[in-house]
N, C-alpha and C positions, 0 to 999 in steps of 0.2 A: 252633468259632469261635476266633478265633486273642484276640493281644494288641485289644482296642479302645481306640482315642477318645488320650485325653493327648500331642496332638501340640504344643502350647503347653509343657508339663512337657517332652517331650523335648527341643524346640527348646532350651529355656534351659541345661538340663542338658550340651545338644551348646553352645552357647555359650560358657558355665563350662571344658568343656573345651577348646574353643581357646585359650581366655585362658591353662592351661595348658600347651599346645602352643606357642602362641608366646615365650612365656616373657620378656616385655617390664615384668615388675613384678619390684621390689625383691626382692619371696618371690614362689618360684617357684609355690607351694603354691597351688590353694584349697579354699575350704571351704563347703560345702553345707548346711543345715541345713533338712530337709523333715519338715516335720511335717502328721497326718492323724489321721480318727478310724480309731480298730482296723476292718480287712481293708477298707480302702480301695482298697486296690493298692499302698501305697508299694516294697514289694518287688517286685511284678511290675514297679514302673515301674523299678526299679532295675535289674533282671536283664535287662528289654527294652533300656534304655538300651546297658548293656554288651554286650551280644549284638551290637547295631547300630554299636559304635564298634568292636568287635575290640581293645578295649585290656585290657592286662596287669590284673586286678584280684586283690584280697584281698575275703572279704566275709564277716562273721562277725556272729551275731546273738546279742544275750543272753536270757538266760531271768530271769524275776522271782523275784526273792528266793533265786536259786541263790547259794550260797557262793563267796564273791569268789575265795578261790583253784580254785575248778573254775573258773570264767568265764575267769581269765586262764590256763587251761591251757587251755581249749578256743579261745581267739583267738590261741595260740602253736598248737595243731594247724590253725587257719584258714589262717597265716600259710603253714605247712610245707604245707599242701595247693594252695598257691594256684600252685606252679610260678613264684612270682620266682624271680633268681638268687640262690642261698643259702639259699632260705628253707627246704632240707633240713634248714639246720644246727637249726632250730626245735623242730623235729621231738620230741616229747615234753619242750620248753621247760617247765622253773619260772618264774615268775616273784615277784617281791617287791613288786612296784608298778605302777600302768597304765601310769605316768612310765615303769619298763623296758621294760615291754612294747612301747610305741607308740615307745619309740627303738630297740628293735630292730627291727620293725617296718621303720621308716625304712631302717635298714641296707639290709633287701634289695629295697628300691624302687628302680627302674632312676634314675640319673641323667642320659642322653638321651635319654630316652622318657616322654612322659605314662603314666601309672597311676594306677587308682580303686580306691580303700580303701573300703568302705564299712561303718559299724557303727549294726545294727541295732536298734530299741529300744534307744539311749542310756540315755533314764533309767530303764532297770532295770539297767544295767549301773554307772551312777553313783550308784544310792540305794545302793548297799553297799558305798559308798567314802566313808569321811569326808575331804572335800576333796576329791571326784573332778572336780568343774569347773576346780579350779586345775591339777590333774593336765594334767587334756586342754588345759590351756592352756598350759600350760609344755611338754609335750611338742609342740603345733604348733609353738609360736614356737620352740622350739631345736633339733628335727628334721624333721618330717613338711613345715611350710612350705618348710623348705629343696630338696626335691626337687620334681620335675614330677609331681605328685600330687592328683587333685581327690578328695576327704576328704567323701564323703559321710555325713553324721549323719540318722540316721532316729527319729523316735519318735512314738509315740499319745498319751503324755502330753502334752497341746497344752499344758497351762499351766505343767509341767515345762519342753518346749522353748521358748515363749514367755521364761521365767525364765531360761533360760542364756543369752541374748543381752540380757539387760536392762543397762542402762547402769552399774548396780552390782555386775556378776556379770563372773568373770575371762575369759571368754569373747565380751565387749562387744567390737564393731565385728570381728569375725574370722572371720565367715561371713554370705554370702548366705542370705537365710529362702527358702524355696520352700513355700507352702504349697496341700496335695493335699487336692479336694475332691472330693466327687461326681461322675460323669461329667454333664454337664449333659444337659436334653432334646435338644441338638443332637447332641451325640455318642451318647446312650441312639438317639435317630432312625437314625443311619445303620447302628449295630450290628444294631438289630432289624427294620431296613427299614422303619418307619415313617415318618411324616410330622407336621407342626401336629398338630390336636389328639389324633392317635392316640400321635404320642411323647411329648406329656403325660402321657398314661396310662400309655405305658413307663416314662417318667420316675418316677411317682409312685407305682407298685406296686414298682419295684425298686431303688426308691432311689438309682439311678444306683451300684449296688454292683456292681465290675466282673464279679465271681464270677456273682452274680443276671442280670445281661445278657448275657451270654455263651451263660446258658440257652434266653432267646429268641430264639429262629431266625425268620430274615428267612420274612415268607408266613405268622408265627403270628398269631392275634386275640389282644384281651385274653383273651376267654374260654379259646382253644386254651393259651394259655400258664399260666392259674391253673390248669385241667384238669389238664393235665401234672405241672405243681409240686404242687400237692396230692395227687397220685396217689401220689407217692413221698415217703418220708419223711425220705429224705436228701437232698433236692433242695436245690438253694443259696435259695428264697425263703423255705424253714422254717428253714433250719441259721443262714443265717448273722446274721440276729437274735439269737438266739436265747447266741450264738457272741459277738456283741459285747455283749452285755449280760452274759454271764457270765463275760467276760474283765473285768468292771469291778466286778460287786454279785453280793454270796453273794443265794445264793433268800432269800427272809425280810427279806432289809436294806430298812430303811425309804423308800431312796430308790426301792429298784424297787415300794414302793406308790405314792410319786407320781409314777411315770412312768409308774402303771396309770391314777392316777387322768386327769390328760394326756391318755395317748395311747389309751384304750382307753375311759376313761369324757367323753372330751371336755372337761374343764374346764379353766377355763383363767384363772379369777380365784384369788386366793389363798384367798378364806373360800368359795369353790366346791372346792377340792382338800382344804382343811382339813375340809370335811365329808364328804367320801369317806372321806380317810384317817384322819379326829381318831375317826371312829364305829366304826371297826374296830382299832385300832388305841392309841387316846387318843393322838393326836399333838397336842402344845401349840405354836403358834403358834411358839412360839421356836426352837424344833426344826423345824419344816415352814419357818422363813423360814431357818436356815444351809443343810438338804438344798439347798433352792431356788438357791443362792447356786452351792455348791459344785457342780452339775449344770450350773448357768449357765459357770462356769467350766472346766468339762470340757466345750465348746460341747455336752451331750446336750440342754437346752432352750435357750431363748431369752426373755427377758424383753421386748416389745413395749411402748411408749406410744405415744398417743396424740399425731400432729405437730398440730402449731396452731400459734398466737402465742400460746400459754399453756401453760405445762410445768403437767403433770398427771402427776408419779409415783406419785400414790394410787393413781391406774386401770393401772397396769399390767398384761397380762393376759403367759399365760404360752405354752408351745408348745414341742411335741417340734420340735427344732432338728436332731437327727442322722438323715438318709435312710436309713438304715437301719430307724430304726424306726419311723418314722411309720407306713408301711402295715403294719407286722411287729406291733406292739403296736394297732393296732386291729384286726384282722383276724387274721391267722397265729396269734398267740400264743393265743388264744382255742377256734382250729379244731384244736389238736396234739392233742387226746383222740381227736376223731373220725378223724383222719388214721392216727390207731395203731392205731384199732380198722376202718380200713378202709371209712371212710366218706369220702371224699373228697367226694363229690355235697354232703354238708352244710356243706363247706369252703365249696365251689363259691358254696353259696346265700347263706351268709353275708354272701358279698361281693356278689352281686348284690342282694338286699336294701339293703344299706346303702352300697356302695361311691356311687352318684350323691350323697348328702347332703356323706359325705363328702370328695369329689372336690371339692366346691361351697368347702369351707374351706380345704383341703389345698392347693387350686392357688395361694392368695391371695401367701402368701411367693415362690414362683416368680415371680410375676406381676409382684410388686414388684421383685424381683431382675433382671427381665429389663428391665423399664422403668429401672434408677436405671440400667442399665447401656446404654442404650439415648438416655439425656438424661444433661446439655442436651443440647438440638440447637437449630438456629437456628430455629424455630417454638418451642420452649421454653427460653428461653437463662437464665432462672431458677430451671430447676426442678433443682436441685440435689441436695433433700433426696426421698426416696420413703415413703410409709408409707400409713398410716389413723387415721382417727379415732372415738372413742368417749366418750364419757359414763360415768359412774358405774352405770349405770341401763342400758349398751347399745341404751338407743334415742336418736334414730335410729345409726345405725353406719352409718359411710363407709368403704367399702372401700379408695380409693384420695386421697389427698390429695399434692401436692408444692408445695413450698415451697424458699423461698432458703438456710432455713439452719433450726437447731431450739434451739429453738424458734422459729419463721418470724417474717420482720418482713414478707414478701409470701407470702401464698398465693397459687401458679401456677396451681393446679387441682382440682376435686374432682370423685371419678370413682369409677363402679360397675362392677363385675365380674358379669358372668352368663356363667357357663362352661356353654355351649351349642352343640352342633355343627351344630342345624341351625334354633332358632329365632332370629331377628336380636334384635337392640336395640327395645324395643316405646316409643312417643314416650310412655306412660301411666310408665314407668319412667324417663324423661331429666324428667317433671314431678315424678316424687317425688322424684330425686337434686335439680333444684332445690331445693323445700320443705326437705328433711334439712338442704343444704349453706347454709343462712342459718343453723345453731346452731353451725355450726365456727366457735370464736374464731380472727379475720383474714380469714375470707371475707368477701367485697361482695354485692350483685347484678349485680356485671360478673365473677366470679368464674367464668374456664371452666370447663365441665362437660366431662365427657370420660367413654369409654367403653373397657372392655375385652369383647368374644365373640367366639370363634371362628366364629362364624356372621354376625359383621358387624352392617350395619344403622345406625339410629341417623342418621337424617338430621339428627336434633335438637340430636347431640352439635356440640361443637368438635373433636371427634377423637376416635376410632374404632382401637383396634389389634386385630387378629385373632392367632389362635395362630401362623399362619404368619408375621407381624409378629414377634411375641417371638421367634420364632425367630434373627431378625438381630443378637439382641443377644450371640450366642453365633459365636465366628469360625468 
């Protein structure tokens, strides 16, 4: 299976460079800044791009924590391999600063022809530069913008790249962000020949990780497809977890016990993780609340509250945030003993044991992603905000609420999830979502009820979306 899915990323990227081509702005230059979590595809999407536009590139990636002067000798051999004009003269180049580099660089960029630079993993190549953001800023503004050049910036550090375009950082207002996520279920669908609620599945076993779907070939089940993958030990559904996680936390680091505790042990309050990891571990509060923070910040979890018309940050509960590892760290990471010792069958069972429970929680973020994406619409022209609501106590828990704003001053709706492919919406379950939805602060008794199953149903509801509904929420 070839390149899949990211034809929105291309489109913009082919956009960026007509703006280029035409050459109708003051600097000729532009500049790109895409950031993703690690083996996203940002490079595949880079290399497809250029393959597709036939344009003159440069493209050089850095390695972490390599010695500054290797790095700018190996982007002065980039430079000389790249086949611009001159760029032989490069050719086992010194350099003294990125500032030299990226103006020599400039030299051999055509100046009547578009051309794409592209450097990957930015900020490993800037943490070993004191002042490297001013660097690359002084070197756009006095060379690289000057020619017909679109300047693509790659990096996995999301909170790294986020920080070089912040309003206080010398690289403010000087590139386009483009940011690369998962391939969503609509595009995981068309790769793996699936549909509604079977690309859910693809969706949600492989993360929308381009490497992992690639493996799934159009005509597999889920079950054909975990078979396979578990069979082998190098297969992209073991490695490449396995592969992001240790591109970020040595084995033993504290954070990859609370992202056992997460994603493998299910919890998902702080004093529920704190007793996973405080009992193995003596992890004190104040330490399990910066992990938390910083994980947050590296989008690998996600901190969730409760929408209403009453902010509740007490209850925040917590959630693997990165597709990669949600099914990887409940499931996969657990099965690599037996996979090594050649038992795949118990991989297998693993997940059929417990994959339906988890499936049931696992689709909820999707669900919500595809609906805020999906509204307003003129049958819900207030519903702005998407989420769920909870108590201290997690009873009752509403899967779906939306509201105007958040903390809500109108509640639009509150609404239950039963991810089912072939039992509908039962009217015994639209009377309990009533009873529940009179404890959500800013619900009425005129308060629509609303339903999500792929199986339909629900005469009872105000509105009813099925998987193949969700699916529209994705171009």
């Amino acid at each position: 299976m070839g390149f899949v899915g990211r034809k929105l990323e291309l489109a913009e990227l082919g956009k960026q460079l007509d703006v280029v081509r035409r050459g109708r702005r003051a600097d000729r230059g532009v500049a790109v800044m895409i950031r993703g979590r690690r083996r996203i595809g940002k490079s595949r999407l880079v290399t497809e791009f250029v393959r597709q536009s036939g344009t003159p590139n440069v493209y050089f990636q850095a390695a972490r924590r390599a010695p500054i002067g290797a790095e700018l000798a190996r982007l002065g051999d980039a430079i000389a391999e790249s086949g611009l004009p001159g760029s032989d003269l490069l050719r086992g180049a010194r350099f003294d600063s990125l500032t030299q580099a990226l103006g020599l660089l400039a030299q051999t960029l055509p100046v009547d022809s578009p051309s794409v630079v592209t450097i990957d993993e930015l900020p490993w190549l800037l943490e070993g530069i004191q002042g490297g953001a001013g660097e690359l800023q002084r070197a756009w503004d006095l060379h690289l913008s000057q020619k017909p050049v679109l300047l693509l910036l790659l990096g996995s550090d999301i909170g790294m790249m986020e920080r070089l375009t912040a309003h206080d950082q010398p690289f403010h207002g000087r590139a386009t962000e483009l940011v690369l996520r998962a391939l969503n279920p609509k595009d995981v669908g068309e790769a793996t020949g699936t549909a509604g609620f079977d690309a859910f599945d693809a969706a949600l076993i492989t993360g929308g990780q381009p490497l992992v779907v690639q493996e799934w070939e159009p005509g597999m089940s889920l079950e054909d497809f975990l078979r396979d993958s578990f069979a082998s030990p190098t297969s992209a559904l073991l490695v490449n977890g396995a592969r992001v996680l240790d591109s970020e936390f040595r084995e033993g680091d504290a954070a990859r016990q609370v992202l056992a505790a997460l994603g493998a042990h299910g919890e998902r309050t702080f004093s529920g993780i704190q007793q996973v990891v405080g009992s193995s571990d003596g992890m004190g509060a104040a330490q399990l609340a910066r992990i938390l923070k910083t994980l947050a910040e590296k989008r690998v979890i996600a901190a969730d509250e409760p929408l209403s018309a009453r902010p509740a940050p007490k209850d925040r509960r917590y959630r693997i945030d990165d597709p990669a590892l949600r099914f990887w760290l409940a499931f996969v990471e657990a099965s690599s003993g037996d996979v090594d010792r050649g038992r795949s069958d118990l991989a297998c069972r693993r997940v059929q044991d417990g994959y339906s429970a988890w499936r049931g929680r696992a689709v909820e973020p999707l669900v919500r992603e595809a609906l805020a994406r999906l509204l307003p619409d003129d049958r819900w022209p207030g519903a702005r905000e998407i989420g769920g609501w909870w108590p201290r106590t997690n009873r009752p828990e509403i899967d779906l609420v939306a509201a105007d704003k958040r903390p809500a001053k109108r509640i639009v709706f509150v609404g239950t999830i039963k991810w089912r492919q072939n039992k509908p919406i039962k009217p015994e379950e639209m009377s309990a979502l009533a009873a529940d939805a009179a404890s959500v602060p800013g619900a009425t008794p005129k308060t629509a009820l609303v339903a999500v199953c792929p199986a339909g149903g629900g005469a009872e509801a105000d509105a009813v979306w099925t998987a193949e509904d969700l699916m529209e929420a994705w171009p």
